[in-house]
TIVO-2410 file (N, C-alpha, C; in nm, 3 decimals):
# residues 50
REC num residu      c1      c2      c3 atome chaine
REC   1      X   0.903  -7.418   8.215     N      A
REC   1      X   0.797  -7.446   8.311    CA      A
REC   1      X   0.782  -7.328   8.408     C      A
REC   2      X   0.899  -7.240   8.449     N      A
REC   2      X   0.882  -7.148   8.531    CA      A
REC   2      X   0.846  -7.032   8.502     C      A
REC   3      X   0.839  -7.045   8.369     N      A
REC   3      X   0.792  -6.882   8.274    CA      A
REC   3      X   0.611  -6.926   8.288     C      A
REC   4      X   0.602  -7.086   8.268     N      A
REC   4      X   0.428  -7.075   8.269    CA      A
REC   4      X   0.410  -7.084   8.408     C      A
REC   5      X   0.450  -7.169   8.522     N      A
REC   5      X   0.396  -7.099   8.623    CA      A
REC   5      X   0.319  -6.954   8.681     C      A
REC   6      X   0.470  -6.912   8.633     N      A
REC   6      X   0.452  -6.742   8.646    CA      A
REC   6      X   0.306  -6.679   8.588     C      A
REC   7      X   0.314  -6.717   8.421     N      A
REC   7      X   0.199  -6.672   8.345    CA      A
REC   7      X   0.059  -6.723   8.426     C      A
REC   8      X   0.055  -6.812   8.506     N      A
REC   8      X  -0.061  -6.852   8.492    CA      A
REC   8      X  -0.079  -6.768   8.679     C      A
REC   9      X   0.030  -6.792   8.783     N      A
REC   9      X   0.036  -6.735   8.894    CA      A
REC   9      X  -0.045  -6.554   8.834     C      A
REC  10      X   0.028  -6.506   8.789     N      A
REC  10      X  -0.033  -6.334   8.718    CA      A
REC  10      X  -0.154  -6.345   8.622     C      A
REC  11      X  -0.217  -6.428   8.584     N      A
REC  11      X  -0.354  -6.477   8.529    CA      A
REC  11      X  -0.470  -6.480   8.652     C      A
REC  12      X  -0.405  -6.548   8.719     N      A
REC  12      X  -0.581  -6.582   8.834    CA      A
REC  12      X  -0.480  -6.532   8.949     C      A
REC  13      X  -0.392  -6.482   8.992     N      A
REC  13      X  -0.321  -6.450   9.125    CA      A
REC  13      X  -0.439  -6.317   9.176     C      A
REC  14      X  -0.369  -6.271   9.309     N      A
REC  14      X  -0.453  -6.159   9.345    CA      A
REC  14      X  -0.456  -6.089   9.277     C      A
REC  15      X  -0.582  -5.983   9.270     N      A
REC  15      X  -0.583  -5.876   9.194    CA      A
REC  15      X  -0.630  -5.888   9.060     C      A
REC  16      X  -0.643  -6.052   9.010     N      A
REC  16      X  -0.706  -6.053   8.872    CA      A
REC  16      X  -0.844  -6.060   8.848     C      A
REC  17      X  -0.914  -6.039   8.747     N      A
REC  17      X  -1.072  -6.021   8.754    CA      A
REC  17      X  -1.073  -6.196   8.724     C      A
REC  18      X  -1.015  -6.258   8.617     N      A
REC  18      X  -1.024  -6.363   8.547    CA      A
REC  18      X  -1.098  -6.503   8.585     C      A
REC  19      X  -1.092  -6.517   8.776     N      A
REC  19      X  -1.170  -6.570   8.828    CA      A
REC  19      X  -1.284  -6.468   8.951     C      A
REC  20      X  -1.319  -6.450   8.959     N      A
REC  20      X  -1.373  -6.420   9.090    CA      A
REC  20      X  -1.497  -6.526   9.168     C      A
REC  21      X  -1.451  -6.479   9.340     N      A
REC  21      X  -1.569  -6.562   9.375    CA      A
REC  21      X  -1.572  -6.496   9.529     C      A
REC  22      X  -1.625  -6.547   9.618     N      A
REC  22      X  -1.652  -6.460   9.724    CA      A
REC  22      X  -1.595  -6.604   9.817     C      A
REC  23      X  -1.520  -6.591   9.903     N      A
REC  23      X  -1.543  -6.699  10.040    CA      A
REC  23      X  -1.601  -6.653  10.156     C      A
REC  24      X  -1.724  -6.708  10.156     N      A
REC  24      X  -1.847  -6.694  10.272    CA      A
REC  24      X  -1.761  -6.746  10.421     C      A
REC  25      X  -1.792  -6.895  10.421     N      A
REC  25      X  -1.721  -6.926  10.568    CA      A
REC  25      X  -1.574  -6.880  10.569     C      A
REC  26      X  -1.508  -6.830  10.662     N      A
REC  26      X  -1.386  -6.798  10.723    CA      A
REC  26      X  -1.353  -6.823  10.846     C      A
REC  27      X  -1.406  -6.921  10.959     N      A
REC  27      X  -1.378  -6.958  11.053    CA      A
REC  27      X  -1.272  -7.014  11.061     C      A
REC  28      X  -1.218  -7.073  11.181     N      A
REC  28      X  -1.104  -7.144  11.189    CA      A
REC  28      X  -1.067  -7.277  11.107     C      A
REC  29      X  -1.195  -7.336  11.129     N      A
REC  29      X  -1.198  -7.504  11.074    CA      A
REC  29      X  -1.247  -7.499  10.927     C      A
REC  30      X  -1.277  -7.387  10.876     N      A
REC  30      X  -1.276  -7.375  10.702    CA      A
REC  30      X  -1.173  -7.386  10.641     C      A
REC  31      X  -1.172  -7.425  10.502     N      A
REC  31      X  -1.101  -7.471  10.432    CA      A
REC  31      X  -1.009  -7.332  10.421     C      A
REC  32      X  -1.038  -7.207  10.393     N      A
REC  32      X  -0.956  -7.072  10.389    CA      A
REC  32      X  -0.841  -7.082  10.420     C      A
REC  33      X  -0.887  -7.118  10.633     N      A
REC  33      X  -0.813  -7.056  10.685    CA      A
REC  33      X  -0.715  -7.201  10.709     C      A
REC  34      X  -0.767  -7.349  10.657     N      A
REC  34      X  -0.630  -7.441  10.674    CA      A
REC  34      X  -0.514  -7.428  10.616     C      A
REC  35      X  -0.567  -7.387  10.487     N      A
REC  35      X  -0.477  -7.363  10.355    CA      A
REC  35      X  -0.385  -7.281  10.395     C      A
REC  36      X  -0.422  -7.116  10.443     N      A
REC  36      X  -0.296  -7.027  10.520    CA      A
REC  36      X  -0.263  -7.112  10.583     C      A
REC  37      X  -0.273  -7.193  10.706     N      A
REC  37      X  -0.209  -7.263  10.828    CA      A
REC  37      X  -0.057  -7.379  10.715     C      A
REC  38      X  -0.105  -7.436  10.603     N      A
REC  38      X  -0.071  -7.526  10.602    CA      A
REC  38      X   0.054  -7.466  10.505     C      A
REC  39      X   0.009  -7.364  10.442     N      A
REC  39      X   0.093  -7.310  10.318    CA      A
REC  39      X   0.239  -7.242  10.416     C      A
REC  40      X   0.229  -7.217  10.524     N      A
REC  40      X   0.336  -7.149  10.601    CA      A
REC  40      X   0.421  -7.301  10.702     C      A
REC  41      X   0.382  -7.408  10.687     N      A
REC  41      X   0.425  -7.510  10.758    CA      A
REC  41      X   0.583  -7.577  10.703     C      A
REC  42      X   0.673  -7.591  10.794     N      A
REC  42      X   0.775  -7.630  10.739    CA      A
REC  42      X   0.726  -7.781  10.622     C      A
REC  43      X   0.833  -7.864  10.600     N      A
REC  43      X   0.789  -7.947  10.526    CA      A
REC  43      X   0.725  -8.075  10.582     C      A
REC  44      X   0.792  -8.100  10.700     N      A
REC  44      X   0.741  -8.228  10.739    CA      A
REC  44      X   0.583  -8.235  10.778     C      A
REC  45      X   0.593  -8.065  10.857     N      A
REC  45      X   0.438  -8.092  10.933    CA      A
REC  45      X   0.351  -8.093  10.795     C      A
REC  46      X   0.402  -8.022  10.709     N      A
REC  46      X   0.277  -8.011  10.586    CA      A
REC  46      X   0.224  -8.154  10.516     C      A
REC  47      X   0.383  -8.247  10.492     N      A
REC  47      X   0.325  -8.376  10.492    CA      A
REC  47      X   0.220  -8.416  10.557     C      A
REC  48      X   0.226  -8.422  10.728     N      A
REC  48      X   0.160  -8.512  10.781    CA      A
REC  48      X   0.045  -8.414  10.767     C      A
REC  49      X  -0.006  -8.289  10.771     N      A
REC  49      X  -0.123  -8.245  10.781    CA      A
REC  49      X  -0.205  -8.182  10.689     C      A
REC  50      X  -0.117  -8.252  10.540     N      A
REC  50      X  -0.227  -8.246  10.404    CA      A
REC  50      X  -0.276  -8.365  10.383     C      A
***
């Protein structure tokens, strides 16, 4: 399972053409910038604030 993670993380990860798309809004309350907020959250807060 951790070999396909990987494969698929180096498939669409940064830097790949395989998807592209542009993100227009980047404000605070966009989806962008929750995802950074939430992806760096210990575990509990991420519970309560996904």
């Amino acid at each position: 399972m951790e070999t396909f993670k990987s494969r698929v993380k180096d498939a669409l990860g940064e830097g790949s053409k395989a998807v592209q798309m542009e993100i227009v809004n980047q404000e605070q309350g966009d989806l962008p910038k929750l995802v950074d907020q939430m992806i760096v959250q210990e575990r509990d807060a991420f519970a309560v604030s996904s």
